[in-house]
C-alpha positions as CSV (number, residue, x, y, z in Angstrom):
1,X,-55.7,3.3,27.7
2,X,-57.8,1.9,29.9
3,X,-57.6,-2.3,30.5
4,X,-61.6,-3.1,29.2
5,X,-60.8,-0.8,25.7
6,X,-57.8,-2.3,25.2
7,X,-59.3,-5.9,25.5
8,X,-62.2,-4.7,23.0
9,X,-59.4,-3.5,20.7
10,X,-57.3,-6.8,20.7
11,X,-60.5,-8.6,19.5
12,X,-61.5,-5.9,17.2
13,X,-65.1,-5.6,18.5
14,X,-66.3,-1.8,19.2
15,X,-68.6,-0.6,21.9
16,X,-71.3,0.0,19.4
17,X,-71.6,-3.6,19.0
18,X,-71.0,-5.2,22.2
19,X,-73.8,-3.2,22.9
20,X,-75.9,-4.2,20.2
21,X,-74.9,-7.7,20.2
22,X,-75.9,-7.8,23.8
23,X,-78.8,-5.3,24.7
24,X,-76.4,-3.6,26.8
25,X,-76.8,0.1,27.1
26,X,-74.0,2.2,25.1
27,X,-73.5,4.2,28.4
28,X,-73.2,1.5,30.5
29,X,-70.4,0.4,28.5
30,X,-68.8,3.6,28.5
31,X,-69.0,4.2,32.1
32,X,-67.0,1.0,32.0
33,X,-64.5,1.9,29.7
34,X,-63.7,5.5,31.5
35,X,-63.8,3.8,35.2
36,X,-60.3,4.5,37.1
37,X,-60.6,0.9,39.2
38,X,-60.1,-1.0,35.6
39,X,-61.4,-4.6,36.1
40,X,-62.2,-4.4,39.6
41,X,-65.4,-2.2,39.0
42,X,-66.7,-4.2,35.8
43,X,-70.5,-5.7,37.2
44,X,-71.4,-9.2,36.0
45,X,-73.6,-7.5,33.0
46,X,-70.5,-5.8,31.4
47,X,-68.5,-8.9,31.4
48,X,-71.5,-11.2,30.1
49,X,-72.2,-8.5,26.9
50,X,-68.6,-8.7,26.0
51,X,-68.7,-12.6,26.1
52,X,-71.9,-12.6,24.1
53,X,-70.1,-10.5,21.8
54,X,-67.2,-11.9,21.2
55,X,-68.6,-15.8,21.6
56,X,-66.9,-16.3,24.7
57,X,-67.6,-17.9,27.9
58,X,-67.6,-15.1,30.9
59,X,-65.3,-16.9,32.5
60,X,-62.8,-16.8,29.8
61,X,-63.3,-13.0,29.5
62,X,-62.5,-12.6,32.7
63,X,-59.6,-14.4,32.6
64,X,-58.2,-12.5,29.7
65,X,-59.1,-9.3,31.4
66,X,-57.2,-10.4,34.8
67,X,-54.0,-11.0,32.6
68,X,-53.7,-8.3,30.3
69,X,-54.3,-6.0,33.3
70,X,-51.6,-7.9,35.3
71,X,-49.1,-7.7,32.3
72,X,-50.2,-3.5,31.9
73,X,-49.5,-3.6,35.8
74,X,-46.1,-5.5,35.1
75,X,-45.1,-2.8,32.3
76,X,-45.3,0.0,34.1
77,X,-42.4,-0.2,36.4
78,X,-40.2,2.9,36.3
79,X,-36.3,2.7,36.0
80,X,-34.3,5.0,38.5
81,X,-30.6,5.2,38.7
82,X,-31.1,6.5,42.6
83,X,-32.8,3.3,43.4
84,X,-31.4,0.1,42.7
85,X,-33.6,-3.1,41.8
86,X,-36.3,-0.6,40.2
87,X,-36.2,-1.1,36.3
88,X,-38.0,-0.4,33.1
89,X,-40.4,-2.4,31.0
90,X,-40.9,-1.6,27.6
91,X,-43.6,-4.2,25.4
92,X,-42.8,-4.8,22.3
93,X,-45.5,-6.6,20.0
94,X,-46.5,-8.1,23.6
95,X,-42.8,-9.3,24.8
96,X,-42.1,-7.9,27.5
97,X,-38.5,-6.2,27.5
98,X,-36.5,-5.0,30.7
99,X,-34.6,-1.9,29.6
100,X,-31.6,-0.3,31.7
101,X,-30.5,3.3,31.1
């Protein structure tokens, strides 16, 4: 799942109303939800319609977007027996877990 969706899922706001909250076109929003370069191709418009929506500063959404892509970046180390150091994480309920085979 892309980083932006997520974010809009953990603070149970939809598309439909960040968009309607904001003025932002539905597509615009949707082009940022299915980019591949997560965060790093979101424009200043994107990130100011989510604030408005969710009654946040743009900063602050920023922020929140920079960590939970850092801690999806974080979980998706790969465990392999063949090369030592190189683990698994698992998240539980947001805690992350190392897990060895």
């Amino acid at each position: 799942m892309n980083v932006i969706q997520q974010y809009l899922d953990q603070n149970n706001v939809t598309r439909y109303k960040v968009s309607k909250l904001s003025g932002l076109g539905q597509t615009t929003l949707k082009a940022a939800v299915d980019s591949k370069n997560g965060i790093d191709g979101l424009t200043g418009k994107v990130i100011k319609a989510i604030a408005v929506a969710l009654d946040k500063t743009p900063g602050t959404v920023l922020d929140e977007l920079v960590q939970l892509e850092k801690n999806k970046k974080v979980a998706n180390y790969k465990f392999n027996p063949n090369k030592p150091g190189i683990f698994q994480w698992q998240s539980v309920d947001d805690v992350f877990l190392m897990v060895v085979d």
